[in-house]
mmCIF file of the N, C-alpha and C atoms, coordinates in Angstrom:
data_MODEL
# 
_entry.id   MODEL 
# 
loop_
_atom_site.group_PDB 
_atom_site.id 
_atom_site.type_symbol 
_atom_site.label_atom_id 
_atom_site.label_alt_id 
_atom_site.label_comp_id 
_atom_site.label_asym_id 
_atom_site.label_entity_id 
_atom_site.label_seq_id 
_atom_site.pdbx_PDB_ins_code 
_atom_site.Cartn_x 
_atom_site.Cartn_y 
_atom_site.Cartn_z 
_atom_site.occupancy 
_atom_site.B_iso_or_equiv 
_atom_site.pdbx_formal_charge 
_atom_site.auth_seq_id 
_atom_site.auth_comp_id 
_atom_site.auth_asym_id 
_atom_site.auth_atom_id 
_atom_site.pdbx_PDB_model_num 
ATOM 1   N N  . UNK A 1 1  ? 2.801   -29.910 2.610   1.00 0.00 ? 1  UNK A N  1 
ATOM 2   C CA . UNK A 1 1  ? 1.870   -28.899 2.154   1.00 0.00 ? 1  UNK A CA 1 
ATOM 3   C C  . UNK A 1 1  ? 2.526   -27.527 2.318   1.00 0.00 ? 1  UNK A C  1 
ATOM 4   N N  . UNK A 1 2  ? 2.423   -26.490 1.608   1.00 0.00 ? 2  UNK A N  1 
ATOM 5   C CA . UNK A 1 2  ? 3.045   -25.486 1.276   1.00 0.00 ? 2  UNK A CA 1 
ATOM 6   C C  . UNK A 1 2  ? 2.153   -24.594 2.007   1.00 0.00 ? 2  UNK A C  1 
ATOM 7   N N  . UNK A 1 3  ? 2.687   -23.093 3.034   1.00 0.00 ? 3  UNK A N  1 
ATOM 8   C CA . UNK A 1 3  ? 1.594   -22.562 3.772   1.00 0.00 ? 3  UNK A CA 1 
ATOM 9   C C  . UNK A 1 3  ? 2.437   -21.192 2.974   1.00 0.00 ? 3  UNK A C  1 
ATOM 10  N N  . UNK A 1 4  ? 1.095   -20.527 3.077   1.00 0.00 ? 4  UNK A N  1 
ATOM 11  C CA . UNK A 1 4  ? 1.571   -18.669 2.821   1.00 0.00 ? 4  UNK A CA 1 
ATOM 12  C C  . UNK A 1 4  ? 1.473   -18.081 4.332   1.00 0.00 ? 4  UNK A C  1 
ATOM 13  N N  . UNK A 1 5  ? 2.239   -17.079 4.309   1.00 0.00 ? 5  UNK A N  1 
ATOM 14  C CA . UNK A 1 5  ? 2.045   -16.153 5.522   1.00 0.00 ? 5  UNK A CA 1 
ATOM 15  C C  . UNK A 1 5  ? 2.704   -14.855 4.998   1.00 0.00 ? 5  UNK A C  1 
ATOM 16  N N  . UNK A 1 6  ? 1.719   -14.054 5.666   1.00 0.00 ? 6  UNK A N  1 
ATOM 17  C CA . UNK A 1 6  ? 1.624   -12.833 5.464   1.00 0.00 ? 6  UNK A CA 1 
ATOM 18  C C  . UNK A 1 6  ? 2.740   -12.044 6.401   1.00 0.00 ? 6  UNK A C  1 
ATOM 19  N N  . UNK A 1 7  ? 4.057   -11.196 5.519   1.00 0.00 ? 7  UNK A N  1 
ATOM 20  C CA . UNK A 1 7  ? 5.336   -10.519 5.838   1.00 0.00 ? 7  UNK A CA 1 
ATOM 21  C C  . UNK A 1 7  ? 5.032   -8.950  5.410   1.00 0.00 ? 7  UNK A C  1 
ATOM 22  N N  . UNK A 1 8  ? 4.700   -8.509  4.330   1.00 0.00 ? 8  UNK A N  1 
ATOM 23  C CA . UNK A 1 8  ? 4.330   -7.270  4.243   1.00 0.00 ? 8  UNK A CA 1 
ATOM 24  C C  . UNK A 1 8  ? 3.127   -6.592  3.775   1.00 0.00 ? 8  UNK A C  1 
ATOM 25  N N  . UNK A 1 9  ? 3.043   -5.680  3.823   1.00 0.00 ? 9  UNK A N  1 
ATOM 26  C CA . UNK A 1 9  ? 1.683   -4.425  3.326   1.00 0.00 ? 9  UNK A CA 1 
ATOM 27  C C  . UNK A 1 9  ? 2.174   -3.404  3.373   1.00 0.00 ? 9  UNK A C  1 
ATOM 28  N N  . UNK A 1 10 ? 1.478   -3.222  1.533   1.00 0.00 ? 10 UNK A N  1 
ATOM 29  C CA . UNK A 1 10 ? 2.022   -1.366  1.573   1.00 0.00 ? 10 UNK A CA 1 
ATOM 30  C C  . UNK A 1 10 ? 0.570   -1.008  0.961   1.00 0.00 ? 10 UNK A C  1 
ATOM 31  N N  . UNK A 1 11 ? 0.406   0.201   1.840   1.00 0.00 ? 11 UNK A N  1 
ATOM 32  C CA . UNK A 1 11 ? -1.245  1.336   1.581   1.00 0.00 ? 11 UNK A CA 1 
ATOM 33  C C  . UNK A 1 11 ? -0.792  2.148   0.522   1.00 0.00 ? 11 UNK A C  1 
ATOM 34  N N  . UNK A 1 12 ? -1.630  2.000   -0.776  1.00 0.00 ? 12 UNK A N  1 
ATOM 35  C CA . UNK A 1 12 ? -1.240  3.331   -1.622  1.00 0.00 ? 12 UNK A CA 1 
ATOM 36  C C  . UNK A 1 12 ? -2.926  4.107   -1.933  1.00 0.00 ? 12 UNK A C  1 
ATOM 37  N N  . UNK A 1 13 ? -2.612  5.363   -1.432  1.00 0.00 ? 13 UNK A N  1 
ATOM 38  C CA . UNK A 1 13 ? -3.210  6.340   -1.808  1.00 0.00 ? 13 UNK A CA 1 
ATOM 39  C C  . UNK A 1 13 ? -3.545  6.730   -3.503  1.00 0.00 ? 13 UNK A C  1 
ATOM 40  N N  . UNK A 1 14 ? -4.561  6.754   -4.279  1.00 0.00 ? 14 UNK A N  1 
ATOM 41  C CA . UNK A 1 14 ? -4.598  7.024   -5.746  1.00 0.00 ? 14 UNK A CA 1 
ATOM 42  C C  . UNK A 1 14 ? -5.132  8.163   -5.673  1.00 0.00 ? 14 UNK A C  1 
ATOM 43  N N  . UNK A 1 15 ? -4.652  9.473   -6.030  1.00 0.00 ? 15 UNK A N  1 
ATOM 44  C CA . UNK A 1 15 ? -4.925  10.787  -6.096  1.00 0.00 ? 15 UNK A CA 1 
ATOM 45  C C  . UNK A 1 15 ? -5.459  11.402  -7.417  1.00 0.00 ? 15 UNK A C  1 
ATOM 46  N N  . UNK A 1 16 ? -6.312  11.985  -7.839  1.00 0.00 ? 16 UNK A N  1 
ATOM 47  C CA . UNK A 1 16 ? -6.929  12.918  -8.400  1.00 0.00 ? 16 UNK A CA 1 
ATOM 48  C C  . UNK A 1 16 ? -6.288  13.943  -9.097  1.00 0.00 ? 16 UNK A C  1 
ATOM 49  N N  . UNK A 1 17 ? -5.430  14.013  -10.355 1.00 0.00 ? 17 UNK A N  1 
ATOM 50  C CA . UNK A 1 17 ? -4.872  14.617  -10.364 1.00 0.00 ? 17 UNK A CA 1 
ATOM 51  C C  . UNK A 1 17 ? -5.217  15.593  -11.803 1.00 0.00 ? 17 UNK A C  1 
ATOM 52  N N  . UNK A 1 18 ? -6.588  15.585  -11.621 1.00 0.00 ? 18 UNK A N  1 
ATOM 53  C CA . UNK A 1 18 ? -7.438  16.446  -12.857 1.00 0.00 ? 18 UNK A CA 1 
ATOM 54  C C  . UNK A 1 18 ? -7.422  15.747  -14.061 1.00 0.00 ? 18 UNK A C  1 
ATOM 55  N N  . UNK A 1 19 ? -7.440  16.271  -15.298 1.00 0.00 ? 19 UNK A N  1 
ATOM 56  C CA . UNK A 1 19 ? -7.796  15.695  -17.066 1.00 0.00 ? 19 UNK A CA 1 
ATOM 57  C C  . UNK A 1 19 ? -6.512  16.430  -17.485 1.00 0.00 ? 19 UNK A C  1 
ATOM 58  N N  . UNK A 1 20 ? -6.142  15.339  -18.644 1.00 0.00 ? 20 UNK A N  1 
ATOM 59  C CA . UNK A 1 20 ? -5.394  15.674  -19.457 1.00 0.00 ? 20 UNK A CA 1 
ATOM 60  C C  . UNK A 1 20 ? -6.032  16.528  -20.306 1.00 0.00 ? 20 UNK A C  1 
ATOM 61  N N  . UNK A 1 21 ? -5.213  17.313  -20.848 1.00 0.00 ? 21 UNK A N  1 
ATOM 62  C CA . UNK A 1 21 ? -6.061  18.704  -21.343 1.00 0.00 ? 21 UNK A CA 1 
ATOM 63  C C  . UNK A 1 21 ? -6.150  17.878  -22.704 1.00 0.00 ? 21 UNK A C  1 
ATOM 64  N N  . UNK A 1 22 ? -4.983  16.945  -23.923 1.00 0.00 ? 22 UNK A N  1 
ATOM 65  C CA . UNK A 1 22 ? -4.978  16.970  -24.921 1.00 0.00 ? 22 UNK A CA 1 
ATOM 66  C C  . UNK A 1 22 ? -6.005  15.538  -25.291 1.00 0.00 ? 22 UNK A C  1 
ATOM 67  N N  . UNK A 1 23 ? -6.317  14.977  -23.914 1.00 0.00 ? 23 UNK A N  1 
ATOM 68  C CA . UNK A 1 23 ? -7.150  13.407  -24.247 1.00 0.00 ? 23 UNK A CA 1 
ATOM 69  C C  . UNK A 1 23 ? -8.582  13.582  -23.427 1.00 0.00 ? 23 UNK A C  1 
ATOM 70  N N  . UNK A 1 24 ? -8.432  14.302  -22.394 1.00 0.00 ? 24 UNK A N  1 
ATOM 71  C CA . UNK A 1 24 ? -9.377  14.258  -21.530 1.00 0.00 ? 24 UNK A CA 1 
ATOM 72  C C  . UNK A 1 24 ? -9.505  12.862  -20.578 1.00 0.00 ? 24 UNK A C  1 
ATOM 73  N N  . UNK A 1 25 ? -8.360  12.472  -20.648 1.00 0.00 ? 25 UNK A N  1 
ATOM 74  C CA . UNK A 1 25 ? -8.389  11.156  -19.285 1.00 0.00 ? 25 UNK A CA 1 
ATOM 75  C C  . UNK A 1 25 ? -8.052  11.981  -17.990 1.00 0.00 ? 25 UNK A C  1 
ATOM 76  N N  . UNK A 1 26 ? -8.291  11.015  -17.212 1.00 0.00 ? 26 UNK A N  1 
ATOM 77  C CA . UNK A 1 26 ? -8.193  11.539  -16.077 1.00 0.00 ? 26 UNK A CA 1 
ATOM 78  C C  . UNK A 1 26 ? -6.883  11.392  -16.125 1.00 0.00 ? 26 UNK A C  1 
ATOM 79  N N  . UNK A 1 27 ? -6.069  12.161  -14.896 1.00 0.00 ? 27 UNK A N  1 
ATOM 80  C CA . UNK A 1 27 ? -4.435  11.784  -14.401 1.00 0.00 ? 27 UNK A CA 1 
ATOM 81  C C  . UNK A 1 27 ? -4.771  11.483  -13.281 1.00 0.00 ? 27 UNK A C  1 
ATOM 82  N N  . UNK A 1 28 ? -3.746  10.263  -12.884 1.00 0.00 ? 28 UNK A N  1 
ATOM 83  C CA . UNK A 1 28 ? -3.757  9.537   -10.962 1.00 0.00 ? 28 UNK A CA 1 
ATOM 84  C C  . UNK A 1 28 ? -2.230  9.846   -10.862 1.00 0.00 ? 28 UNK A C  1 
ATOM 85  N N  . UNK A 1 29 ? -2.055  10.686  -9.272  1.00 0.00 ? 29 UNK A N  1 
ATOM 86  C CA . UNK A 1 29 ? -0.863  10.262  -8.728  1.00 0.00 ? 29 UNK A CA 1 
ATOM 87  C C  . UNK A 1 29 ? -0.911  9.544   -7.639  1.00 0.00 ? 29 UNK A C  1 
ATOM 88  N N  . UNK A 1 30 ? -0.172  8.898   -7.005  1.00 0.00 ? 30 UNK A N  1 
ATOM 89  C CA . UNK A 1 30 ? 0.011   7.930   -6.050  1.00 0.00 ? 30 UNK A CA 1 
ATOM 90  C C  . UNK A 1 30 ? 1.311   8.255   -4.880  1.00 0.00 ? 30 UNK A C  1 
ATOM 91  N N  . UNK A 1 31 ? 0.322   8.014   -3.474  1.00 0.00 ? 31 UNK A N  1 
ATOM 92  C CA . UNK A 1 31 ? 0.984   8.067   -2.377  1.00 0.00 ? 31 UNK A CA 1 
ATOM 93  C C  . UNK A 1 31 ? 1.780   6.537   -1.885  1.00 0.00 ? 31 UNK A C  1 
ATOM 94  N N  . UNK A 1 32 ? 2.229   6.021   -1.855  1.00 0.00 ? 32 UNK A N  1 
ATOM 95  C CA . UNK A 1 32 ? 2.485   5.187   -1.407  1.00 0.00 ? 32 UNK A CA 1 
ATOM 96  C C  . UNK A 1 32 ? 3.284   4.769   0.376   1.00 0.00 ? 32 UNK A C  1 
ATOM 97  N N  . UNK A 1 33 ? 2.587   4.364   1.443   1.00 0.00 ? 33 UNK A N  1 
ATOM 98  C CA . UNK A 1 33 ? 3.345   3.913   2.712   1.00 0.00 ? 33 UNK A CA 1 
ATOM 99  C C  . UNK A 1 33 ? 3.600   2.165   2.948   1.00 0.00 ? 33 UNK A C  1 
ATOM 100 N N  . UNK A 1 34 ? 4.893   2.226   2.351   1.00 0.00 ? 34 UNK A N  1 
ATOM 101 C CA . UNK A 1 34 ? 5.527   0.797   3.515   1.00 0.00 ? 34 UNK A CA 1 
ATOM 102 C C  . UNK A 1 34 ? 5.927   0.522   4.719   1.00 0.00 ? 34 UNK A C  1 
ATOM 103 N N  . UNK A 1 35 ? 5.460   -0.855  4.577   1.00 0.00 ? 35 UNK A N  1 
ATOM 104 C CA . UNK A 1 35 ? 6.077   -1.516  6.097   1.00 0.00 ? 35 UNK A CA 1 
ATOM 105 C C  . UNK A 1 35 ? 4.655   -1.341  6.890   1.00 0.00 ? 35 UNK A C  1 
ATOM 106 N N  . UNK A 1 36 ? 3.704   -1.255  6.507   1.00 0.00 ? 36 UNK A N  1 
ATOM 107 C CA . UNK A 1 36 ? 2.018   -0.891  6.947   1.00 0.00 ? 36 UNK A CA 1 
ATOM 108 C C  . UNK A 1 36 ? 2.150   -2.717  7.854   1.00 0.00 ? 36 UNK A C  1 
ATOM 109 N N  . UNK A 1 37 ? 1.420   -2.561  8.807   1.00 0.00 ? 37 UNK A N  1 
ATOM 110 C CA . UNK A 1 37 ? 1.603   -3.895  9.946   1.00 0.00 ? 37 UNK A CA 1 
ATOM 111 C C  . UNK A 1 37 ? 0.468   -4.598  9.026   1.00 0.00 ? 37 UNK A C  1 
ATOM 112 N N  . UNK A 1 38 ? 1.106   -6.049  8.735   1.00 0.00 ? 38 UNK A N  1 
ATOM 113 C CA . UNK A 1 38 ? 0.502   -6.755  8.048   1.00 0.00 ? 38 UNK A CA 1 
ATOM 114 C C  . UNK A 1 38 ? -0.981  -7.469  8.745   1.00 0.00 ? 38 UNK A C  1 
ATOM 115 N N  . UNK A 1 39 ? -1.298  -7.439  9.991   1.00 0.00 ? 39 UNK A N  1 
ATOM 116 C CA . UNK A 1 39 ? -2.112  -7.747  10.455  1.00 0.00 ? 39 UNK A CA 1 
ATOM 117 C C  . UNK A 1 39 ? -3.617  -6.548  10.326  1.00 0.00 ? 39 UNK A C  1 
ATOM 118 N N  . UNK A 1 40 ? -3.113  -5.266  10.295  1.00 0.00 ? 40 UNK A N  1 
ATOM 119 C CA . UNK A 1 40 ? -3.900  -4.334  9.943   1.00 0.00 ? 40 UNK A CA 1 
ATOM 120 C C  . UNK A 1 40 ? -5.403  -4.813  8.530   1.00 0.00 ? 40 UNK A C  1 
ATOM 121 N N  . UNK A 1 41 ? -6.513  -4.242  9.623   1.00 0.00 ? 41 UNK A N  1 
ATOM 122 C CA . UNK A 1 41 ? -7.731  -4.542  8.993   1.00 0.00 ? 41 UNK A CA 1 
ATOM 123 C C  . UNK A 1 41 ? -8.215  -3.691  7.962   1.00 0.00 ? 41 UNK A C  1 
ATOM 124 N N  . UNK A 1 42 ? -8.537  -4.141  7.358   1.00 0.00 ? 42 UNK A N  1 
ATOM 125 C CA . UNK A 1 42 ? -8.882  -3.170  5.989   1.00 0.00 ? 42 UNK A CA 1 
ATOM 126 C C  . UNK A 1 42 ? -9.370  -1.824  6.384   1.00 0.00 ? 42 UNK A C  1 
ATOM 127 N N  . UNK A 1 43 ? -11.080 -1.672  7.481   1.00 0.00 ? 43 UNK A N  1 
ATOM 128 C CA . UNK A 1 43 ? -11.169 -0.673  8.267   1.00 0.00 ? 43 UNK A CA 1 
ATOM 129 C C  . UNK A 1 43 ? -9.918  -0.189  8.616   1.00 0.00 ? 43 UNK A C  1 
ATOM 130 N N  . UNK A 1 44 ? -9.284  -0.190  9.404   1.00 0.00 ? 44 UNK A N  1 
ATOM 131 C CA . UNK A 1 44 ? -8.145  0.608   9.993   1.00 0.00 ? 44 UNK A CA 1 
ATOM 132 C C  . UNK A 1 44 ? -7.142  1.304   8.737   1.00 0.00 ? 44 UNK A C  1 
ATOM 133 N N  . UNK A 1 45 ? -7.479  0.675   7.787   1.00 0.00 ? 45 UNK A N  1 
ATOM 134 C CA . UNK A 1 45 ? -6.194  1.233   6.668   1.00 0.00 ? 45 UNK A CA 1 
ATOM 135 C C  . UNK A 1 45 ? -7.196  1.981   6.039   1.00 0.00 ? 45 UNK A C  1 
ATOM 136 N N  . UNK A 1 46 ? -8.607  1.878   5.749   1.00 0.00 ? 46 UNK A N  1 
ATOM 137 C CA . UNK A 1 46 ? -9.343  2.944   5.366   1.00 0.00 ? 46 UNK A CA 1 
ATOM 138 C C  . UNK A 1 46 ? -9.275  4.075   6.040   1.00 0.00 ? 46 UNK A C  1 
ATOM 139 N N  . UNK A 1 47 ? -9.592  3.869   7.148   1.00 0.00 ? 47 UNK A N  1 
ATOM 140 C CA . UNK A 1 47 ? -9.401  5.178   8.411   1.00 0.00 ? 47 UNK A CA 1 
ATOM 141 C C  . UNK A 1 47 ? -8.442  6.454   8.207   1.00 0.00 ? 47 UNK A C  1 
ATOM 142 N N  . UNK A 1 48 ? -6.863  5.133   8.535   1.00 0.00 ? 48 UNK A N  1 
ATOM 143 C CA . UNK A 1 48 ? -5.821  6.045   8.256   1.00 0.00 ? 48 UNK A CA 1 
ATOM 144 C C  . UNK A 1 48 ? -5.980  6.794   6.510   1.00 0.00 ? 48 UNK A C  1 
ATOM 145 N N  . UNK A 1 49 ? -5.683  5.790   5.894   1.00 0.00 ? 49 UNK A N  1 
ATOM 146 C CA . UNK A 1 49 ? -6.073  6.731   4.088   1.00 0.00 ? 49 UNK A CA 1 
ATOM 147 C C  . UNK A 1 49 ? -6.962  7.794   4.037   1.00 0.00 ? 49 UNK A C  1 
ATOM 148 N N  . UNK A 1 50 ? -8.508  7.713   4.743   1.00 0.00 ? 50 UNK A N  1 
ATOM 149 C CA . UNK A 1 50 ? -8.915  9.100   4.783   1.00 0.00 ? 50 UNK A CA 1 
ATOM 150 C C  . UNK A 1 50 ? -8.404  10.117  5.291   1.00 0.00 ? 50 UNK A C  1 
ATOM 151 N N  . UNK A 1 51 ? -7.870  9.966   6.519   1.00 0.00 ? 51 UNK A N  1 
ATOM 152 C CA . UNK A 1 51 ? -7.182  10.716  7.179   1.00 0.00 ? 51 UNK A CA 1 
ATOM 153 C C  . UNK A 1 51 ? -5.839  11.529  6.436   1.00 0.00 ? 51 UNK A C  1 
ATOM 154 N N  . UNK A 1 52 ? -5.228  10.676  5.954   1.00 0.00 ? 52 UNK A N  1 
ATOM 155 C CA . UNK A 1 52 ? -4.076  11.180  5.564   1.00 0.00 ? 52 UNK A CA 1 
ATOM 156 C C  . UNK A 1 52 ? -4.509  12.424  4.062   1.00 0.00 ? 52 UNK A C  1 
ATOM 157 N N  . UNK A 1 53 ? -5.659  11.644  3.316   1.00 0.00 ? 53 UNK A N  1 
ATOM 158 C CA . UNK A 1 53 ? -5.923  12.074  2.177   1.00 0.00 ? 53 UNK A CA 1 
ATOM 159 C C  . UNK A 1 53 ? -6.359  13.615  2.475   1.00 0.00 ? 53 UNK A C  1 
ATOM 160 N N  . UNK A 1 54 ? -6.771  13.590  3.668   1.00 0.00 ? 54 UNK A N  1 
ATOM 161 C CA . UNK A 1 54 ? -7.395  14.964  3.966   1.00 0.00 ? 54 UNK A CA 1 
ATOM 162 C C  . UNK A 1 54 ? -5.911  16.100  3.745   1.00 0.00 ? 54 UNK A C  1 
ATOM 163 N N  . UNK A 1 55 ? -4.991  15.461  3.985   1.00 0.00 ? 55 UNK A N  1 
ATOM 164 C CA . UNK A 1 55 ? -3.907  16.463  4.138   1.00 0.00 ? 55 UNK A CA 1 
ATOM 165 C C  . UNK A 1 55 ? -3.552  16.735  2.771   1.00 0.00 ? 55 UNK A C  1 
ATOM 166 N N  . UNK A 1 56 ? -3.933  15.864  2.160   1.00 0.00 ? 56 UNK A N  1 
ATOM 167 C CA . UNK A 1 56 ? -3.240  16.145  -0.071  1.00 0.00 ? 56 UNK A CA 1 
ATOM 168 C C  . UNK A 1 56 ? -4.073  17.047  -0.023  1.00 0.00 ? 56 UNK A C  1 
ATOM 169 N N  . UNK A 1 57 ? -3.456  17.892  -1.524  1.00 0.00 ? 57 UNK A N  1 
ATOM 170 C CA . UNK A 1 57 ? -3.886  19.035  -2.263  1.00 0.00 ? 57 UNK A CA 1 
ATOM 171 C C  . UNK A 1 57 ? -5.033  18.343  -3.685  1.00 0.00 ? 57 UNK A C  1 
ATOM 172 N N  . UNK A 1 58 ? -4.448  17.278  -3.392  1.00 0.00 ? 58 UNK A N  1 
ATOM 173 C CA . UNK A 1 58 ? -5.607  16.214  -4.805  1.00 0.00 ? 58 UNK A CA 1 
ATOM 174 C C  . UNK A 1 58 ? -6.361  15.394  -3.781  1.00 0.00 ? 58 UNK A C  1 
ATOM 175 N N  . UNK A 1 59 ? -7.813  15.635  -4.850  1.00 0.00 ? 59 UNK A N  1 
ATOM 176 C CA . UNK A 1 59 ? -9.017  14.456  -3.897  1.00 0.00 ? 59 UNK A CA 1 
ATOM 177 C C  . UNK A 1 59 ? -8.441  13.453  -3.769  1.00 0.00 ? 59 UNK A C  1 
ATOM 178 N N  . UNK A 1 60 ? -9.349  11.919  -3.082  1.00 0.00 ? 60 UNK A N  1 
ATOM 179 C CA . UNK A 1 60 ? -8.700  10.584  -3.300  1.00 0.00 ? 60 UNK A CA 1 
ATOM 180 C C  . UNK A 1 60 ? -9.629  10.110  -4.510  1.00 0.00 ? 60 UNK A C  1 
ATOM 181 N N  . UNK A 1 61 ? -8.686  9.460   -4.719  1.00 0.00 ? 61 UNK A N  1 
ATOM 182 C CA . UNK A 1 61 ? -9.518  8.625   -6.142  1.00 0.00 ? 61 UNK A CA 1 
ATOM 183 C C  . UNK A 1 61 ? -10.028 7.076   -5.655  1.00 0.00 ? 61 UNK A C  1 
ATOM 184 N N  . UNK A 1 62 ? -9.220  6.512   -4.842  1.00 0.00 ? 62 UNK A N  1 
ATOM 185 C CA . UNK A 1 62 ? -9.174  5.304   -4.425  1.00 0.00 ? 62 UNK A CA 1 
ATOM 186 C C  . UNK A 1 62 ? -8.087  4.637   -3.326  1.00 0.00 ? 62 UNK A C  1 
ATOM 187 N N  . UNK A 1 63 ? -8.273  3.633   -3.084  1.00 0.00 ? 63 UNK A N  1 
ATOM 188 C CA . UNK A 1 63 ? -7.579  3.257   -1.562  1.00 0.00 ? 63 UNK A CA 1 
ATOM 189 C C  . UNK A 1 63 ? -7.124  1.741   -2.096  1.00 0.00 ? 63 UNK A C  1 
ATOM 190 N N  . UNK A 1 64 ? -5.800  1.089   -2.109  1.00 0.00 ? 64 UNK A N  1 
ATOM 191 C CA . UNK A 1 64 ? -5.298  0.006   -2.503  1.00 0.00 ? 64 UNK A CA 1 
ATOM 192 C C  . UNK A 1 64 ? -4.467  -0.277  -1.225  1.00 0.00 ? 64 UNK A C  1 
ATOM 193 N N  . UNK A 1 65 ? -4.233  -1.581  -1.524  1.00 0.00 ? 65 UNK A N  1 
ATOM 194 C CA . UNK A 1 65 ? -3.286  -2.664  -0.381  1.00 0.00 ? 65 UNK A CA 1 
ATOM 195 C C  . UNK A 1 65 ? -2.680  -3.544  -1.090  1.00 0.00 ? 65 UNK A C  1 
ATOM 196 N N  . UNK A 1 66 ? -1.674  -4.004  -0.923  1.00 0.00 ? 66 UNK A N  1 
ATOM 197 C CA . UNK A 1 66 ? -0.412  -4.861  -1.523  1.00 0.00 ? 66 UNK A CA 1 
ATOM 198 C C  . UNK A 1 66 ? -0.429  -5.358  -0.429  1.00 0.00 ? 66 UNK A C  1 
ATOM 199 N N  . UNK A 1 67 ? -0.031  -6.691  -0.371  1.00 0.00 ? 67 UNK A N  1 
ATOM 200 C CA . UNK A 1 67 ? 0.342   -7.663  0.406   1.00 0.00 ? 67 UNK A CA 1 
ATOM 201 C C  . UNK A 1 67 ? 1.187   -8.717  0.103   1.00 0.00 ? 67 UNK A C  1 
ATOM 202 N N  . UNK A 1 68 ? 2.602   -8.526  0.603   1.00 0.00 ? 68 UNK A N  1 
ATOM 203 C CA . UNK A 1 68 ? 3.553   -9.658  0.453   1.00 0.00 ? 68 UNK A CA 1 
ATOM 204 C C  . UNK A 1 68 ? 3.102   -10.705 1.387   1.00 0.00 ? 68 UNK A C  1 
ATOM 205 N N  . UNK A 1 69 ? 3.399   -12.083 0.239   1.00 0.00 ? 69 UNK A N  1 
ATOM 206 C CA . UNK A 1 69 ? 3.132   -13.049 1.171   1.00 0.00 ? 69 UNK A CA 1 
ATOM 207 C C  . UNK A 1 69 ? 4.778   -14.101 1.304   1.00 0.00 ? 69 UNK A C  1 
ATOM 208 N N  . UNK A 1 70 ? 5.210   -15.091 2.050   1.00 0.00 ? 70 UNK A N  1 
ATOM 209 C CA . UNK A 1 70 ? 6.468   -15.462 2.226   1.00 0.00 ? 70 UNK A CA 1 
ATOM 210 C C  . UNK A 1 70 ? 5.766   -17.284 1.841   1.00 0.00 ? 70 UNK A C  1 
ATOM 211 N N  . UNK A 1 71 ? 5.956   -17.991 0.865   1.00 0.00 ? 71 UNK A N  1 
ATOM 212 C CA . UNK A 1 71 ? 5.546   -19.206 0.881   1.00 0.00 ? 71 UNK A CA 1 
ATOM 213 C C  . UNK A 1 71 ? 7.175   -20.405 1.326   1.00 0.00 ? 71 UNK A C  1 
ATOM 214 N N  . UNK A 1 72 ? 6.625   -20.981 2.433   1.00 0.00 ? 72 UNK A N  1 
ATOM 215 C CA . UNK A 1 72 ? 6.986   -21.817 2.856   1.00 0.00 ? 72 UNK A CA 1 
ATOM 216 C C  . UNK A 1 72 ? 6.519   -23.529 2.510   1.00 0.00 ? 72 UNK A C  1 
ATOM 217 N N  . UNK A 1 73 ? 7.341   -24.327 3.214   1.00 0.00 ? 73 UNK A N  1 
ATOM 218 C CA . UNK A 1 73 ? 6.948   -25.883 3.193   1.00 0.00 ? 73 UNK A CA 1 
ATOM 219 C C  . UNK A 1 73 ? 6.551   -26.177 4.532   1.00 0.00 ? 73 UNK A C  1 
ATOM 220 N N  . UNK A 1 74 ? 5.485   -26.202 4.876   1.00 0.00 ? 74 UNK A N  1 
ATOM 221 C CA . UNK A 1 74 ? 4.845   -27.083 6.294   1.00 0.00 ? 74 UNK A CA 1 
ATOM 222 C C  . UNK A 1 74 ? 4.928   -28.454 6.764   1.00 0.00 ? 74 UNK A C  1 
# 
């Protein structure tokens, strides 16, 4: 039987980065931190993301998680 286990997480920040003047979409830029401890709880990565977001010059738009997984044979 084949097991997954969890090797990485990266937190990306989606930033606010006003309207396109010629479409009127919004623009997103993106923060991105790797190597985030893969055991880390969603709370705790919300926490930090607000936190950090407070320091950007753009609102947050949204809060994402990537998670590498390593599949093995058990």
């Amino acid at each position: 039987m084949a097991v997954a286990h969890k090797v990485n997480s990266r937190l990306t920040l989606i930033l606010d980065d006003g309207d396109d003047l010629m479409t009127g979409d919004t623009i997103f830029k993106s923060k991105s931190f790797n190597n985030v401890k893969p055991d880390a709880t969603a709370d705790q990565l919300y926490a930090i993301a607000t936190a950090v977001a407070g320091l950007q010059e753009r609102p947050l738009y949204n809060v994402e998680r990537k998670d590498d997984y390593e599949i093995t044979q058990d």
